[in-house]
N, C-alpha and C positions, 0 to 999 in steps of 0.2 A: 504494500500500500504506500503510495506515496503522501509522505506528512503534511498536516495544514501549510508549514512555512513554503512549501515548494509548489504549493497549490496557485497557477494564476487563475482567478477571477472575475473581477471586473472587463467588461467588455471594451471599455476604450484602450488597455492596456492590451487585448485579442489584437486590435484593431493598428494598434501601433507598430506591434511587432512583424504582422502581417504584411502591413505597407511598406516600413520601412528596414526591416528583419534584411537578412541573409537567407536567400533559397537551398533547400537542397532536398533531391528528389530520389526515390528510390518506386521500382514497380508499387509497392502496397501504400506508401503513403510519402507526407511530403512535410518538410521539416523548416519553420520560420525561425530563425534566430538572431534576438537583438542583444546587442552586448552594447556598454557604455552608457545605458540609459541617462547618467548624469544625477540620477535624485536617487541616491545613493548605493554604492557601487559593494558597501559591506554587506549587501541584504545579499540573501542566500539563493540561488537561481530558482527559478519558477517556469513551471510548465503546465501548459496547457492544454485541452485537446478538441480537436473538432470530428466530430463522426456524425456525418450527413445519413438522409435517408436514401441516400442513394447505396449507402451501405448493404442496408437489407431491414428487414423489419427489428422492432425494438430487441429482438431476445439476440440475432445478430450483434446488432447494434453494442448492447451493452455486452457481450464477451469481448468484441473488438476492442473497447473501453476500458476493462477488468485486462485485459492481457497486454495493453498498448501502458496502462498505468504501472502493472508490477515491471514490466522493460525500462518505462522510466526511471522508474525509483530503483533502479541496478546502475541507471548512467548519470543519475543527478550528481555525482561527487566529479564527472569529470567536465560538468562542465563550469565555465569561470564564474566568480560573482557578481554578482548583480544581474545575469543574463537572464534575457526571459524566452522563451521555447514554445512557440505553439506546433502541437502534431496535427497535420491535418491527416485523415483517413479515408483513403480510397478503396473505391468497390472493390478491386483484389483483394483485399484488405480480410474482408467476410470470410474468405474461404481458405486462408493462409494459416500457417499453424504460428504454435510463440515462439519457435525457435526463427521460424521466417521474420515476425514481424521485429521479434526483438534483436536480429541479425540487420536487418535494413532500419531499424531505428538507431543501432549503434553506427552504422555507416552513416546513416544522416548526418547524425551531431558530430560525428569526424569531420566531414567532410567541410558543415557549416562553421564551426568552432576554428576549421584551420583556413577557411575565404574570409572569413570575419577577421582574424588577426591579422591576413595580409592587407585587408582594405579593398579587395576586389570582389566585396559583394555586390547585389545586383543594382550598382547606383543607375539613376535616368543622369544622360546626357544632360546639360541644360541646351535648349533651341538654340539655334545658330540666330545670330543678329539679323534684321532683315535687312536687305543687301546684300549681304556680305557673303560669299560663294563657299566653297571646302577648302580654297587656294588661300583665302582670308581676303581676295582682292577683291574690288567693288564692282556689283554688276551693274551694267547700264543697258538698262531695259529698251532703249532705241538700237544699242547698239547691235543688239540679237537679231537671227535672222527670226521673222513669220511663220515657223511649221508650227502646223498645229494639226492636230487628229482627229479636229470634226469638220472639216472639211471651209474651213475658212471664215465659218459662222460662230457666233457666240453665245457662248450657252448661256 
């Protein structure tokens, strides 16, 4: 069982790590991790879980739940503090055994815990300026030629 302190709860904190987390994927389910949260980093890691109904009906459902929680609470020591972990749980998921799920949930948090410390989790690009090409030069919209792909008309 995993302890109250490693328990995430509140749904804006789901929502945080989600967006802004570290991806990492394996066939049965799919692994968010935020580390650095900033408001306080001595608190003990906390994990999540999300198991949709696309899982299968509730008695699915909650084994996938019971066997994704005791895997957790085997890997909460390795991962850093303050970190927050949402599991999400896909339909392969239902029919997988615990040695499966808890084999691809340890690869998860490997794999997340070691993108997260290099800093090449899945950040967005910021938009390129407008103007300003891939070259960084400035484009001048006369200067282009005319092709266009609906036949000369404007949609």
């Amino acid at each position: 069982m995993l302890p109250a302190a490693h328990r995430l709860r509140r749904s804006v904190d789901f929502e945080r790590t989600v967006r802004r987390g570290t991806r990492a994927g394996r066939p049965t389910l799919v692994v968010h991790l935020l580390t650095g949260t900033g408001d306080g980093s001595a608190d003990p890691p906390q994990v999540g879980l999300v198991v949709s109904k696309a899982v299968g009906n509730a008695v699915h459902r909650n084994k996938v739940k019971r066997r994704i929680r005791a895997s957790a609470a085997r890997h909460v020591g390795e991962l850093p503090r303050g970190a927050r972990v949402v599991v999400r749980a896909l339909p392969p998921s239902a029919t997988a055994s615990y040695h499966d799920l808890d084999e691809d949930l340890g690869s998860c948090l490997h794999r997340a815990v070691r993108k997260a410390s290099r800093g090449t989790g899945e950040r967005r690009r910021p938009l390129a300026q407008a103007g300003v090409g891939r070259t960084g030069s400035t484009v001048d919209p006369a200067a282009e030629p005319a092709n266009s792909t609906n036949g000369g008309t404007s949609a």
